[in-house]
C-alpha positions in Angstrom: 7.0 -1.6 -34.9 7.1 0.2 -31.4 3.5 0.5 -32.0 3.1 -2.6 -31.7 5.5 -3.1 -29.1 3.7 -0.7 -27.0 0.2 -2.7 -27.4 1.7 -5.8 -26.6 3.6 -4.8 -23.4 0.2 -2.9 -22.9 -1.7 -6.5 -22.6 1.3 -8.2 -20.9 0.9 -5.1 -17.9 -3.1 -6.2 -17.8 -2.6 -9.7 -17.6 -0.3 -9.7 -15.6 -2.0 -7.3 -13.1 -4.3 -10.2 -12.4 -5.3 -11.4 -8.9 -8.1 -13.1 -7.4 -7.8 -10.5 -4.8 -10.6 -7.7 -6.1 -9.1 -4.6 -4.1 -5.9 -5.5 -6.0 -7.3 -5.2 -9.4 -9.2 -2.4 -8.9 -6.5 -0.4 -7.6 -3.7 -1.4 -10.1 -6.5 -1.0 -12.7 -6.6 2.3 -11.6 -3.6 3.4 -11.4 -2.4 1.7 -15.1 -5.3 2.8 -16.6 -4.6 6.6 -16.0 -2.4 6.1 -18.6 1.0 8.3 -18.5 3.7 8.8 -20.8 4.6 5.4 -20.4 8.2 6.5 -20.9 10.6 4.2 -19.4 8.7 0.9 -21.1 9.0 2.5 -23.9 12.9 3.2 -23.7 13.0 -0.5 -22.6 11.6 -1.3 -26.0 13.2 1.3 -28.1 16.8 0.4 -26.5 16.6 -3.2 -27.0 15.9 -2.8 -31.2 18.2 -0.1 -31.2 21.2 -2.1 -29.4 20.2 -5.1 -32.3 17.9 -7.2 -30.4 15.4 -9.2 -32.3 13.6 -11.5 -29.7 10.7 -10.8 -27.4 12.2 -10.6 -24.0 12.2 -7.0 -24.0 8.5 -7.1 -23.8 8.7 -8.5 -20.5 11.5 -6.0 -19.4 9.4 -3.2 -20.4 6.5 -4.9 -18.0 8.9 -5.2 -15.2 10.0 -1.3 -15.5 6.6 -0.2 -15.4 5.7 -2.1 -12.2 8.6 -0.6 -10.4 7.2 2.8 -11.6 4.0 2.2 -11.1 4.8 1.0 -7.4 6.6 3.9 -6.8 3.5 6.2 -7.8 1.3 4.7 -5.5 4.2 4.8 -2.9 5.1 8.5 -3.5 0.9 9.9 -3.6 0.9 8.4 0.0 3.9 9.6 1.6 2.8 13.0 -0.6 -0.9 13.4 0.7 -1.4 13.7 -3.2 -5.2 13.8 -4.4 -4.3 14.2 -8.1 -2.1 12.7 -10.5 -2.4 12.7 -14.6 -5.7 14.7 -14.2 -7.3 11.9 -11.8 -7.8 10.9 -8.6 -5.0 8.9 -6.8 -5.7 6.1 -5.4 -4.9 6.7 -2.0 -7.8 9.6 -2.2 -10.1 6.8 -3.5 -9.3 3.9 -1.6 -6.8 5.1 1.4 -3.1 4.7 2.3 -2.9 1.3 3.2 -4.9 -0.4 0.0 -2.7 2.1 -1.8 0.6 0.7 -0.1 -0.2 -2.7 0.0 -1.1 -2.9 -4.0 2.7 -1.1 -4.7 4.1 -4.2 -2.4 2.3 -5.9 -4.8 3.5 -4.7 -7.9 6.9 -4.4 -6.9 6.8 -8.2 -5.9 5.2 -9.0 -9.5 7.8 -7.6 -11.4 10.1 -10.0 -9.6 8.6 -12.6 -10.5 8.4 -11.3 -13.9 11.9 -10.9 -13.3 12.5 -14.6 -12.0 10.4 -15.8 -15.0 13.3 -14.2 -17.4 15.7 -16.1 -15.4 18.7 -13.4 -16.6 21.1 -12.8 -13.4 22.3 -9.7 -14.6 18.8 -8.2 -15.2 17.6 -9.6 -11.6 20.9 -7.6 -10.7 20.3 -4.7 -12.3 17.1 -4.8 -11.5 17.6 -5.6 -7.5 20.0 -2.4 -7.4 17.8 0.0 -8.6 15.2 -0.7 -6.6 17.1 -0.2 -3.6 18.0 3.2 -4.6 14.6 4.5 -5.7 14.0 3.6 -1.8 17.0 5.5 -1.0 16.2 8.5 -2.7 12.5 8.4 -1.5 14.0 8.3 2.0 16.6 11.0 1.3 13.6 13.2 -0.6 11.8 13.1 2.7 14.9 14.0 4.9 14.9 17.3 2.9 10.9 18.1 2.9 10.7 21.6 4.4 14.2 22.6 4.0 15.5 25.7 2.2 18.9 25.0 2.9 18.8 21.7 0.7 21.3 22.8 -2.3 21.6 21.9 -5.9 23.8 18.6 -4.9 21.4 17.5 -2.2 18.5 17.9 -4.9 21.0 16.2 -7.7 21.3 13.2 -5.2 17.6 12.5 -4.3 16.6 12.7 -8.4 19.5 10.5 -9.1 17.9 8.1 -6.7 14.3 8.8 -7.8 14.0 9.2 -11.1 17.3 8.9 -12.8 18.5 5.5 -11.5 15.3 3.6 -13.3 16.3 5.5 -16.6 19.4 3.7 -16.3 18.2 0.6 -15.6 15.9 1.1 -18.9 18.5 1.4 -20.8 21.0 -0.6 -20.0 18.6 -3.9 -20.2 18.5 -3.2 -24.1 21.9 -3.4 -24.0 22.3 -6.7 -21.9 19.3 -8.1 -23.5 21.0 -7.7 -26.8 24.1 -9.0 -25.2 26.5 -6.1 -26.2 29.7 -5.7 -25.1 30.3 -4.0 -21.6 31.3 -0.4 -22.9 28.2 0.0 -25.2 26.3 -1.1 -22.3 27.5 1.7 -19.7 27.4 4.1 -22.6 23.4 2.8 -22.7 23.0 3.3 -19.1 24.5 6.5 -19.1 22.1 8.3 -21.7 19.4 6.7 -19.6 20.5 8.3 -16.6 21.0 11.9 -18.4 17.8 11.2 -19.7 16.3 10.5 -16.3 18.1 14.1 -15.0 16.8 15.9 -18.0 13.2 14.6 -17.8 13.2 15.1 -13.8 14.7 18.4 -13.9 11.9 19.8 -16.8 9.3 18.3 -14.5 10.0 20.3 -11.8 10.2 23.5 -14.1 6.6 22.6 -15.1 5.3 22.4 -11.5 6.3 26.0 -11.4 4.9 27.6 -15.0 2.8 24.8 -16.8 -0.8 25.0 -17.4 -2.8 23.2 -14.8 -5.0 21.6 -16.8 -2.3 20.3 -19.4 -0.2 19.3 -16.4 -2.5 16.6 -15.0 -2.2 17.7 -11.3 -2.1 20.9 -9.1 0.4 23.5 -10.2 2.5 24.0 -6.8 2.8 20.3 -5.4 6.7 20.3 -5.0 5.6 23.8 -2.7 3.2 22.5 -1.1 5.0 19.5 0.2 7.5 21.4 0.8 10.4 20.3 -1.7 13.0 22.5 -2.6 13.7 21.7 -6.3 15.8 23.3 -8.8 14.1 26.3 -9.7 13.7 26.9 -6.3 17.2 26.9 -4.7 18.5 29.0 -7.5 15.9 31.9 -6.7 17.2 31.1 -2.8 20.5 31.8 -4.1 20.3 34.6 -6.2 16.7 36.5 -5.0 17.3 40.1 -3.2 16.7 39.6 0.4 13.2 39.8 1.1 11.8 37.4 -2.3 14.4 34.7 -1.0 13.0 35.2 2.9 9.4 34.7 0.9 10.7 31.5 -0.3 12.4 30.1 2.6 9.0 30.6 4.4 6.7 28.9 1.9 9.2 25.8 1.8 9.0 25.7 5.3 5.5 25.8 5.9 4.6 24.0 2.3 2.8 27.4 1.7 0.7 26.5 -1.5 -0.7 30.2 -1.0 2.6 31.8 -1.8 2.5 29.9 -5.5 1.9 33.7 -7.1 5.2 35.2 -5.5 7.3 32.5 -5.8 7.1 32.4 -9.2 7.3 35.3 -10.0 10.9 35.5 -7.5 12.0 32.6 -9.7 11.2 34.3 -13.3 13.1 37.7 -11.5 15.9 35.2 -10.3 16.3 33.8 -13.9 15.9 30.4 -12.3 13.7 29.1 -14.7 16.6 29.8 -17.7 18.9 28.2 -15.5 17.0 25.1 -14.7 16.1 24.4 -18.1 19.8 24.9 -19.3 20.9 22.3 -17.0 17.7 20.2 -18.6 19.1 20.8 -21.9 22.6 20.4 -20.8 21.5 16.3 -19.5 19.5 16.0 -22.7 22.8 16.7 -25.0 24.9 14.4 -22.6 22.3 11.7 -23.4 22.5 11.9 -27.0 26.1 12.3 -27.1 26.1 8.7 -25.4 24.1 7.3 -28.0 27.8 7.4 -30.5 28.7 4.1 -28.7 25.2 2.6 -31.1 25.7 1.8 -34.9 23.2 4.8 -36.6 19.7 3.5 -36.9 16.1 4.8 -36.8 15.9 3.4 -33.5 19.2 5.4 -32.1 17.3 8.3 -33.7 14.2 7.2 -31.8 16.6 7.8 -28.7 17.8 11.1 -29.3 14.0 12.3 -30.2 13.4 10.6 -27.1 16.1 13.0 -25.0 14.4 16.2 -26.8 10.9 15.3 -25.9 11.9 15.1 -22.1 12.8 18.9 -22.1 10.1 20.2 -24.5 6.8 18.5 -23.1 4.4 21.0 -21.5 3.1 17.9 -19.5 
């Protein structure tokens, strides 16, 4: 049954990726045909059966989730000077910044009117909000570019923003679209957003020790844009002198060269035990929330869900 939920929100995104604008379909074409984990759909979909809905609304839910996304990936490989993403070209490399900006505005007006089209308040609500804080965590990501001082709550704020906040949303519009009480809907909304923390967090692990090729990008991005993630300030904080002067100097320069010794400070450091504990921890918070559902194979589907965010090696 997700399956073939997943196919049809597959041919729902296509269609409704449709313009009489050519540069517009072959950019989004581009972009949703590179494929992805298609995660947050998916937990659209999976919520929605396993809070006890039965209609097909959530097929359109999962369509407007993925456009956000989507719109945010094109956003972010701009602002990022990114030339590879899930083992392809961006778009921005292909067709420059301002096609690849202009085709996110797109796609973050369509799921609008995908939204409108619903004609749910609460979702255009919902909805409304967390788009405005994926903008305010893009902004607040860039305020911190080339900073070692950023600390773990700094970083904790920006993926909140970023990431988490859509895993929320995801979640929580199973719950409203099945029309469950308030509590069981926060209760949804909260394993999405530990979700969102535990998948964001292992992410940035992997930028650090994954293999390349199985990673879909260029090991060392978050360094060479100069983020300071998780991994990162840990070895800041607990590296002997000289390793955590090495790091402060790579993140200020976005020293891509300096990937060999900064990994091996963070292994020294432990900070790649300690990052992945606080994955894990966000990945048991998730499933705990998941009590407030009747059992089911698709609150099962959930928790499996919460485990694969910290065990991928892409």
């Amino acid at each position: 049954m997700a399956g073939a939920d997943m196919h049809a929100v597959d041919a729902l995104i296509r269609r409704r990726l449709s313009s009489n604008v050519l540069l517009v379909n072959q950019v989004a074409e581009h972009i949703v045909a590179g494929g992805g984990k298609r995660l947050r759909p998916m937990l659209v979909l999976i919520a929605a059966r396993a809070a006890g809905y039965r209609g097909e609304q959530h097929l359109q839910a999962a369509a407007i989730v993925e456009f956000i996304h989507t719109a945010t990936l094109l956003h972010d490989d701009v602002v990022d000077e990114s030339d590879l993403r899930r083992g392809r070209s961006t778009a921005n490399s292909i067709w420059g910044n301002a096609a690849s900006i202009l085709v996110g505005d797109y796609l973050y007006s369509r799921a609008f009117q995908l939204m409108v089209e619903l004609d749910r308040m609460r979702i255009m609500q919902v909805m409304a909000d967390t788009t405005n804080a994926i903008a305010e965590g893009e902004v607040l990501q860039l305020m911190h570019l080339n900073n070692p001082d950023t600390d773990e709550v700094a970083y904790r704020r920006v993926i909140e923003r970023k990431t988490a906040v859509l895993f929320a949303a995801a979640g929580r519009l199973g719950a409203i679209l099945a029309g469950l009480p308030r509590e069981q809907e926060e209760a949804m909304a909260a394993y999405g957003l530990d979700l969102g923390f535990a998948f964001q967090i292992a992410d940035d692990v992997l930028d650090y020790v994954a293999d390349a090729h199985a990673l879909g990008k260029n090991l060392g991005d978050d360094l060479a844009e100069g983020k300071a993630t998780l991994p990162v300030i840990h070895a800041l904080a607990h590296a002997a002198p000289p390793a955590a002067d090495r790091i402060r100097a790579a993140i200020e320069a976005g020293d891509v060269g300096a990937l060999p010794e900064i990994v091996a400070a963070i292994h020294a450091a432990g900070s790649v035990e300690y990052a992945r504990r606080c994955a894990r921890l966000h990945a048991d918070r998730a499933e705990a929330a998941l009590a407030a559902l009747p059992r089911s194979p698709w609150a099962d589907a959930l928790a499996t869900l919460a485990r694969y965010a910290i065990d991928r090696d892409h």
